[in-house]
Backbone as CSV, one residue per row, in Angstrom:
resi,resn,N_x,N_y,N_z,CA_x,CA_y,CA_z,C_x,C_y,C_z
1,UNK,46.639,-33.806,-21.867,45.448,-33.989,-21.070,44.596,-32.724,-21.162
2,UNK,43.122,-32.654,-21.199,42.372,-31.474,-21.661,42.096,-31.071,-20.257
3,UNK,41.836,-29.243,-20.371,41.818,-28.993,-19.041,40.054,-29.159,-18.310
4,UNK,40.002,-29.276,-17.725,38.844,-29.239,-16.945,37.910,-28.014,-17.188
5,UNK,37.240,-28.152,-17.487,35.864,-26.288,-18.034,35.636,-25.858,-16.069
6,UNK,36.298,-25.155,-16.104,35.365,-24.250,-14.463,33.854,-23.726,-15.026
7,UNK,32.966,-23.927,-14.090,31.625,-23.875,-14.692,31.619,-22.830,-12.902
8,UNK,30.584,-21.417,-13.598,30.657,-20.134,-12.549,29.246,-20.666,-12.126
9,UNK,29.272,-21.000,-10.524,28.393,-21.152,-9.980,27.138,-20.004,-10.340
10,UNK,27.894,-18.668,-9.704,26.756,-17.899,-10.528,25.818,-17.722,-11.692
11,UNK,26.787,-18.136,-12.807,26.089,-17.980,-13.631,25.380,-19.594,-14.267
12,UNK,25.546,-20.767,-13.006,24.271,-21.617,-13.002,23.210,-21.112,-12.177
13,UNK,23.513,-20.212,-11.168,22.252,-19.321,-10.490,21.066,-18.526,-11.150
14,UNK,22.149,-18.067,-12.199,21.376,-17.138,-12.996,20.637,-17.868,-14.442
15,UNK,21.010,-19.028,-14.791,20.013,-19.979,-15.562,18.892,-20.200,-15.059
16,UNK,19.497,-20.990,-13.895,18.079,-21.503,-13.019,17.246,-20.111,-12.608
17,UNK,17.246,-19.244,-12.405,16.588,-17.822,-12.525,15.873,-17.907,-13.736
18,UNK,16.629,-17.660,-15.070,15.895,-17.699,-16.603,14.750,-18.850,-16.615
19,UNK,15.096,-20.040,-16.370,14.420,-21.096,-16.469,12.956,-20.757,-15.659
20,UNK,13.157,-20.165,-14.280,11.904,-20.662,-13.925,11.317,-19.264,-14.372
21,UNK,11.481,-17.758,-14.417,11.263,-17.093,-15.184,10.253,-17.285,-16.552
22,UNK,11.581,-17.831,-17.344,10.408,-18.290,-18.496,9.066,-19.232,-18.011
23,UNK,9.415,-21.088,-17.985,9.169,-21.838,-17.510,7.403,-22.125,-16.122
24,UNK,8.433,-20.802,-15.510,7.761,-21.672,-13.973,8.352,-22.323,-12.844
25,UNK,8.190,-22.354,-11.613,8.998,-23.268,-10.357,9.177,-24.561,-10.860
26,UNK,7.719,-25.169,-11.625,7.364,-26.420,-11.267,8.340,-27.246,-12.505
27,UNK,8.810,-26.165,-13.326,9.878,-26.848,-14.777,11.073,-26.776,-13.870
28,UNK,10.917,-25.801,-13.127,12.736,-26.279,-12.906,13.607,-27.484,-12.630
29,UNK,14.289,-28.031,-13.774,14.938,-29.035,-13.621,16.331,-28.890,-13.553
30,UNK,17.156,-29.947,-13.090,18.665,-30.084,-13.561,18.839,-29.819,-14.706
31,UNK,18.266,-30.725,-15.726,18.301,-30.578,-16.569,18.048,-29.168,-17.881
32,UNK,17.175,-29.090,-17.377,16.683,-27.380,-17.828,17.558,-26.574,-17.313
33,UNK,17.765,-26.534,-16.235,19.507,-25.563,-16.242,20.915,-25.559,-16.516
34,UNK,21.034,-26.916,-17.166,21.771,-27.453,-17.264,22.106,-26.446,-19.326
35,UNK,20.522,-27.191,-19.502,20.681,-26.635,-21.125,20.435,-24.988,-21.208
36,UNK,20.103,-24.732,-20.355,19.949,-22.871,-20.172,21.125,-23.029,-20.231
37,UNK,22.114,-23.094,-19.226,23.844,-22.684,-19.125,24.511,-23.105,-19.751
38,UNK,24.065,-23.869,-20.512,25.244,-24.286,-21.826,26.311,-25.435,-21.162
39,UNK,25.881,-26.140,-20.259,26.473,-27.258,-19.406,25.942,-28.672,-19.149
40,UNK,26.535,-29.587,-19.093,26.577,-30.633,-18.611,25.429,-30.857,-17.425
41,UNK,24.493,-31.810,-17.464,23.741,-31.914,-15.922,24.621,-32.509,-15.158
42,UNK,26.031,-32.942,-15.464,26.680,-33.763,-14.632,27.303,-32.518,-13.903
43,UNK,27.490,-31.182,-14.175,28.320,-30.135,-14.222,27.571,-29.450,-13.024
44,UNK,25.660,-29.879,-13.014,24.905,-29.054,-12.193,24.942,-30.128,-11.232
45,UNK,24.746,-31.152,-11.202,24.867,-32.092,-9.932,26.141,-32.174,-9.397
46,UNK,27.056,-31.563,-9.541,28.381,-31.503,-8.784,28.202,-30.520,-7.671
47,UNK,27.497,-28.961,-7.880,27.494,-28.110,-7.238,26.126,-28.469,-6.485
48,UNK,24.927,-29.138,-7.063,23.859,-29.196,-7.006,23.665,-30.392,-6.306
49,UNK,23.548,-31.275,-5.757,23.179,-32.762,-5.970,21.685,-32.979,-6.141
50,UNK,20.634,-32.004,-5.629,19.183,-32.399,-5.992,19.070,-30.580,-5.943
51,UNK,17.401,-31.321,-6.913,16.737,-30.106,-7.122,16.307,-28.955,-5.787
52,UNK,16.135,-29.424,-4.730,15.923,-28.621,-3.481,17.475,-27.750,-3.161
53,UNK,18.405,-28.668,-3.450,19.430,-27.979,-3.108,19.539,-26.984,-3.998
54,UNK,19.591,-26.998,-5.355,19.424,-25.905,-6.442,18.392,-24.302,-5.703
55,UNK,17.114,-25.014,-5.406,16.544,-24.202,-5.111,16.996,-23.416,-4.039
56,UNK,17.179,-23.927,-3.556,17.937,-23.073,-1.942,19.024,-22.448,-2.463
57,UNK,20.159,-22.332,-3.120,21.055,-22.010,-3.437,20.154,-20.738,-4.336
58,UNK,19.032,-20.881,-4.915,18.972,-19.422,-6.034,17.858,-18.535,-5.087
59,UNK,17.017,-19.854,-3.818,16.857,-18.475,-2.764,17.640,-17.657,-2.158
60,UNK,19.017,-18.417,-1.653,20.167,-17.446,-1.018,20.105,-16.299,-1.931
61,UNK,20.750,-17.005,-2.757,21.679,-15.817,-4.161,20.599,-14.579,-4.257
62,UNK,19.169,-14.795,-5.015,18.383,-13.548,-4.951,18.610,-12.730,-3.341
63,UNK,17.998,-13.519,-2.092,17.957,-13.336,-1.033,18.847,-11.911,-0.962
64,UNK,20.325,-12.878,-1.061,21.318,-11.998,-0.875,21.875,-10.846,-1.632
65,UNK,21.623,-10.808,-2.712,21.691,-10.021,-4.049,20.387,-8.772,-3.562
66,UNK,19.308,-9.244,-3.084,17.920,-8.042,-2.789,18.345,-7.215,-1.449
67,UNK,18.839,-8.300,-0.229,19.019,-7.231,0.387,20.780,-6.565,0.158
68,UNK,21.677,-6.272,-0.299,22.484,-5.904,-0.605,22.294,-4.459,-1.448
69,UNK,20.785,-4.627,-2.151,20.767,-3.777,-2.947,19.710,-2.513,-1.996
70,UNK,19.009,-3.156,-1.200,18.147,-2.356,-0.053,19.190,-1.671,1.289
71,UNK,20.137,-2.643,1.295,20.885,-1.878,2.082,21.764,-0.552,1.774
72,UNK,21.957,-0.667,0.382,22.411,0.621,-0.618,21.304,1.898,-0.335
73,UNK,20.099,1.748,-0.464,19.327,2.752,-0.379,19.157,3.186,0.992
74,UNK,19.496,2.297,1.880,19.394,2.941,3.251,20.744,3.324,3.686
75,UNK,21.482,3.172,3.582,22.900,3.899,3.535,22.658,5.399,2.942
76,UNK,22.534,5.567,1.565,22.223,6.590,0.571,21.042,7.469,2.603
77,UNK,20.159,7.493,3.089,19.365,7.834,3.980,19.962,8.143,4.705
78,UNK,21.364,7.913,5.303,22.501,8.435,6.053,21.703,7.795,7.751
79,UNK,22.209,8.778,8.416,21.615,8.682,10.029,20.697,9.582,10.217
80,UNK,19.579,9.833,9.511,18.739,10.533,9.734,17.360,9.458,10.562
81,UNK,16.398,10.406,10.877,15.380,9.610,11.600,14.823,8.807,10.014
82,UNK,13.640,7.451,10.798,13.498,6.252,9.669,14.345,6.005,8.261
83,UNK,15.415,6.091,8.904,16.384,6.039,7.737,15.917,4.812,6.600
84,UNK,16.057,3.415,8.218,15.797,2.274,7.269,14.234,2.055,6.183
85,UNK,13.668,2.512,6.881,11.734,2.632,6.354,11.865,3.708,4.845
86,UNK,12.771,4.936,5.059,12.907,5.801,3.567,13.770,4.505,2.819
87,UNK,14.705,4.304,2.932,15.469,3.200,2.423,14.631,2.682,1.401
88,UNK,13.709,1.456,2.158,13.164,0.583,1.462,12.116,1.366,0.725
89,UNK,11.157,2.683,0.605,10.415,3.063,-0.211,11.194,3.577,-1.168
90,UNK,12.252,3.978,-0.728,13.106,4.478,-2.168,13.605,3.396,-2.818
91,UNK,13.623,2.490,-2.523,14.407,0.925,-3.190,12.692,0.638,-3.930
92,UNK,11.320,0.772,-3.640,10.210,0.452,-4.266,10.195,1.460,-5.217
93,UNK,11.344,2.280,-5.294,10.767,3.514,-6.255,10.908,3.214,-7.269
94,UNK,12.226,2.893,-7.201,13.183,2.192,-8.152,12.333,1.147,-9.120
95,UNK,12.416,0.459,-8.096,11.784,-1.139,-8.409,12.074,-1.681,-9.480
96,UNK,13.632,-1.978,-9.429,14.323,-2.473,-10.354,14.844,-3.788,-10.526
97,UNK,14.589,-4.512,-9.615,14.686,-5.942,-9.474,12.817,-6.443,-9.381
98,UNK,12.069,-6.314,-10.262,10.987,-6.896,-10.456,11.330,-8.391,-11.064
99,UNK,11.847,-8.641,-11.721,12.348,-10.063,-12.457,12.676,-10.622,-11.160
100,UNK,13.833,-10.693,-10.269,14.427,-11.113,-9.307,13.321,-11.502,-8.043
101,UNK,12.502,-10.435,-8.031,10.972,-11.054,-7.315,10.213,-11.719,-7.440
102,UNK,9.880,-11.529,-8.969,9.211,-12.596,-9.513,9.479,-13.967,-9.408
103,UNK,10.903,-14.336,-10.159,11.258,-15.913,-9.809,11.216,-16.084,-8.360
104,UNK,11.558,-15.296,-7.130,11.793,-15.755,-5.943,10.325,-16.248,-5.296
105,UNK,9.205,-15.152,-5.887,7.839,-15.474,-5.498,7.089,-16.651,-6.458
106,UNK,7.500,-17.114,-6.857,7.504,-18.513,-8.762,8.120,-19.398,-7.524
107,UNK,9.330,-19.323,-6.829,10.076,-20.674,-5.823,9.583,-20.595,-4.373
108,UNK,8.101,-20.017,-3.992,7.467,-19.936,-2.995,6.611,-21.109,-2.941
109,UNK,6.968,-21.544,-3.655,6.048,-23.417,-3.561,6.764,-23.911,-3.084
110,UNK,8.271,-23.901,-3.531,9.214,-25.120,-2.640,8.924,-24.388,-0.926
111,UNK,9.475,-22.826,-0.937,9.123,-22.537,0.361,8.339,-23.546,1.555
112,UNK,7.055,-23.599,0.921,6.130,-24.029,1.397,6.390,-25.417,2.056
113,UNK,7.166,-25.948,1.398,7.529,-27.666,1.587,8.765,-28.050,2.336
114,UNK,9.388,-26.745,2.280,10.425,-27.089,3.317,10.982,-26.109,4.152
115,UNK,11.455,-26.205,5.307,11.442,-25.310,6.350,12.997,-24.501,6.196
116,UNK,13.328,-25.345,5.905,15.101,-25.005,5.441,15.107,-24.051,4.555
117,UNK,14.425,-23.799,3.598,14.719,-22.988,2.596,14.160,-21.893,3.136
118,UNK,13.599,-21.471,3.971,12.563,-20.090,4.510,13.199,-19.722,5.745
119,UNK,14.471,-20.145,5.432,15.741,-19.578,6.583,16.093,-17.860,6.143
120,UNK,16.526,-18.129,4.740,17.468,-16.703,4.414,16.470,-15.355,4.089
121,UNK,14.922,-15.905,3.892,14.105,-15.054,3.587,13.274,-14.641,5.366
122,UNK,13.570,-15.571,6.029,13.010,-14.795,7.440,14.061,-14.463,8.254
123,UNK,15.293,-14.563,8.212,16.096,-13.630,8.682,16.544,-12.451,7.902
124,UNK,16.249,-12.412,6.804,16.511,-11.027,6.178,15.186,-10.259,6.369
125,UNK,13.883,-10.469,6.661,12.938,-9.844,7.084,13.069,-9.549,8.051
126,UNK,13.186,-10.141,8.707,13.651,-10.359,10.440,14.435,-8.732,11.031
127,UNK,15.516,-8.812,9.953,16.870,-7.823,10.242,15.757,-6.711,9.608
128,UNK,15.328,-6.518,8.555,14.519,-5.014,8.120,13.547,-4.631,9.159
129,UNK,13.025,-5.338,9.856,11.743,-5.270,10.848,12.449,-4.786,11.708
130,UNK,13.553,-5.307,12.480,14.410,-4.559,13.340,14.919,-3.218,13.203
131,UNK,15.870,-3.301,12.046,16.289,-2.314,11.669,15.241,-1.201,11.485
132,UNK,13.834,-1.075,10.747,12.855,-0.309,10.920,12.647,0.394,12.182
133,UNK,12.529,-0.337,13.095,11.959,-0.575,14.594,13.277,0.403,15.292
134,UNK,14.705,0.083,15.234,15.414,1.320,15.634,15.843,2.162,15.304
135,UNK,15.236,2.670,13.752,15.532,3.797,13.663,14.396,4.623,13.361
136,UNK,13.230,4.077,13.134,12.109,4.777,13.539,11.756,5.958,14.170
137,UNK,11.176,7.335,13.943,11.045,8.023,14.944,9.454,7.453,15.690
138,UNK,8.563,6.787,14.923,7.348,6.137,15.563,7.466,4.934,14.579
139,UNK,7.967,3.744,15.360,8.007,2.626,14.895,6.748,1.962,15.049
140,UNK,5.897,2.404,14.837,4.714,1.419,14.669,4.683,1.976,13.394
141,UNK,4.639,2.997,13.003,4.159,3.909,11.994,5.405,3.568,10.602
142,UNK,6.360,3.160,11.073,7.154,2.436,10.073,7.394,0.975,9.801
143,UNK,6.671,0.282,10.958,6.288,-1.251,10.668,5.110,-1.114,9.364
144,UNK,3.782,-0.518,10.003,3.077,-0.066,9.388,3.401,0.312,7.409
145,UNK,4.527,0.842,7.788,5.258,1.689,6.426,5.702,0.112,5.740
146,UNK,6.121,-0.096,6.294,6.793,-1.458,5.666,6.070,-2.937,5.137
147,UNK,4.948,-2.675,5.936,4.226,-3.904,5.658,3.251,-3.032,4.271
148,UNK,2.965,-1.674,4.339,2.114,-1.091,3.146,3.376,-1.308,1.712
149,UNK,4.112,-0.941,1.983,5.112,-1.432,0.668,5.506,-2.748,0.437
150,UNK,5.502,-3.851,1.519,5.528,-4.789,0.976,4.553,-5.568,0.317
151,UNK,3.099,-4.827,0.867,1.789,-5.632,-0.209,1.678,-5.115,-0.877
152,UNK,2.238,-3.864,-1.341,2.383,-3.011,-2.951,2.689,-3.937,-3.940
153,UNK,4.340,-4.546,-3.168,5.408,-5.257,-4.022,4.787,-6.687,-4.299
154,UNK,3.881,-6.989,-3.508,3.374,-8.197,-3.389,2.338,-8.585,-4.639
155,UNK,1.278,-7.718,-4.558,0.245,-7.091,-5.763,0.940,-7.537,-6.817
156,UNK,2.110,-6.321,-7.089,2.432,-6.603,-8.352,3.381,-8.000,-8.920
157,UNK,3.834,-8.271,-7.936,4.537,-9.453,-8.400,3.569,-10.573,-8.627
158,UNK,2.626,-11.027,-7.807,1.709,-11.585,-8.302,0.786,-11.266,-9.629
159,UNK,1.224,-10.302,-10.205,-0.218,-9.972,-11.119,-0.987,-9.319,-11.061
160,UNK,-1.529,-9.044,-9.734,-2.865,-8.690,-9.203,-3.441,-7.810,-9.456
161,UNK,-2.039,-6.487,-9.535,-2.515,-5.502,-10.149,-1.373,-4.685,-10.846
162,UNK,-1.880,-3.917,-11.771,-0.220,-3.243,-12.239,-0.904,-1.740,-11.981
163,UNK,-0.386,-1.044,-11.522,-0.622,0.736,-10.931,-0.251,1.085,-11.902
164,UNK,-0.901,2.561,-12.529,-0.063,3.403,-13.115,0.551,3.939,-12.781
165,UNK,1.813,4.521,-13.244,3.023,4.713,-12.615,2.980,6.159,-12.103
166,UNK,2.450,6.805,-12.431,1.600,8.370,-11.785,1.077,7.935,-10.083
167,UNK,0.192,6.954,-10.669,-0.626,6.109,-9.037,0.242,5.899,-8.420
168,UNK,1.064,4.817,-8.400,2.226,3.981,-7.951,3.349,4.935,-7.216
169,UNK,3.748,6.164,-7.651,4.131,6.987,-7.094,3.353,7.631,-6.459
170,UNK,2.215,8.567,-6.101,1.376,8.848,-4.877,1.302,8.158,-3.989
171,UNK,1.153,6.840,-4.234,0.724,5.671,-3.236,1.809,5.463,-2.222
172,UNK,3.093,5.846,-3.267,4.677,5.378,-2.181,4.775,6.471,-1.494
173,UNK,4.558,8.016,-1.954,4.363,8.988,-1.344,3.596,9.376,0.052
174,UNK,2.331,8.757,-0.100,1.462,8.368,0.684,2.091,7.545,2.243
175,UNK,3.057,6.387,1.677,3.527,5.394,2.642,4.307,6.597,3.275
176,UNK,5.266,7.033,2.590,6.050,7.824,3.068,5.384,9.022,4.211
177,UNK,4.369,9.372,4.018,3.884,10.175,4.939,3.152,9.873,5.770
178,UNK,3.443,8.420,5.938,2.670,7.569,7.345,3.388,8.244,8.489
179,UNK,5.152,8.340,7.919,5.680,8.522,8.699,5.848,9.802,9.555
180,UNK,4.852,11.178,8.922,4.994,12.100,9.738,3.812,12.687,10.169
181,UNK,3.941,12.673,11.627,2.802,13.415,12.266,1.716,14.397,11.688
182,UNK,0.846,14.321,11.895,-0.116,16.015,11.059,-0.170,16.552,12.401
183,UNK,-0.564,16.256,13.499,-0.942,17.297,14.627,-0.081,17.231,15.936
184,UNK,0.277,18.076,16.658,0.699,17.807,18.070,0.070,16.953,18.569
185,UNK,-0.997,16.990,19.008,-1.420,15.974,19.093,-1.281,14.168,18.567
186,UNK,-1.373,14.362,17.885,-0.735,13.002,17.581,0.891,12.669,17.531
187,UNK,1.484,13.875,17.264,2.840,13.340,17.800,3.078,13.075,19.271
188,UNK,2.077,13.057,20.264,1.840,12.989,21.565,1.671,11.371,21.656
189,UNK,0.413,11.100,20.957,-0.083,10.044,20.939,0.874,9.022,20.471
190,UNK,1.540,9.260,19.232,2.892,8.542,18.922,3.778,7.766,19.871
191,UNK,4.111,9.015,20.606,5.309,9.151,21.197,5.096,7.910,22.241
192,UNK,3.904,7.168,22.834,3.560,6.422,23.722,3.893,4.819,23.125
């Protein structure tokens, strides 16, 4: 009797990634991931049963794979003040999961259509906004920080604009020094 092929969920995650990558959201099929992974569509509808479910499954996976890798850089920040806010500009420094953004912002159409899938991406915002917020030494000033790096990341994943990488670094520099006072005075004003 022949044995059964184990087919690595992951690495049908990571087709359906290639696919819409190359492709687009709107190609992603069973089928198309099926022939990306070198598998059976009967192989992707076992783990899969419809295309929404696919999708949700490669929002988790990035989801979970991005912040795993943001939580590395804020660790690396130790217990110092805005630990979490340096964190994430040093994780934009990097900016080494641009691919991984891309497809996730490419599967922001399904987003749109269903409420279920915009679970793992607003509680992982959810937790950075927090996390910002208590370790902040002026948490407005690192909400602030956070929302300027995320329309950085936003820009470029869309296209919109590509920085030179000279720019692109001032600019994060820049965020970074939202976070510290210039005058007594305003560390007064802060502090309220």
């Amino acid at each position: 009797m022949a044995r059964t092929r184990t087919i690595d969920r992951t690495a049908m995650l990571e087709a359906a990634q290639r696919v819409v990558a190359r492709d687009g959201a709107t190609r992603l099929t069973l089928d198309a991931v099926a022939a990306e992974a070198g598998i059976s569509k009967a192989s992707v509808l076992y783990d899969y049963k419809t295309k929404q479910a696919l999708i949700k499954a490669v929002i988790e996976h990035l989801s979970a794979a991005e912040v795993a890798r943001l939580h590395a850089f804020i660790e690396k920040e130790g217990d110092k003040p805005n630990a979490a806010i340096l964190g994430l500009i040093a994780a934009a420094e990097s900016d080494e999961t641009a691919f991984h953004r891309n497809v996730a912002l490419d599967l922001a159409v399904a987003l749109n259509q269903h409420n279920d899938l915009r679970c793992a991406i607003q509680e992982s915002i959810g937790s950075f906004i927090e996390a910002i917020q208590a370790s902040s030494t002026y948490p407005r000033r690192g909400t602030v920080a956070f929302l300027a790096v995320e329309g950085l990341k936003l820009i470029e994943s869309f296209g919109l604009y590509e920085w030179p990488p000279g720019e692109r670094a001032r600019i994060l520099e820049d965020i970074r020094a939202l976070l510290r006072p210039e005058t007594p005075n305003e560390m007064q004003d802060l502090a309220l």
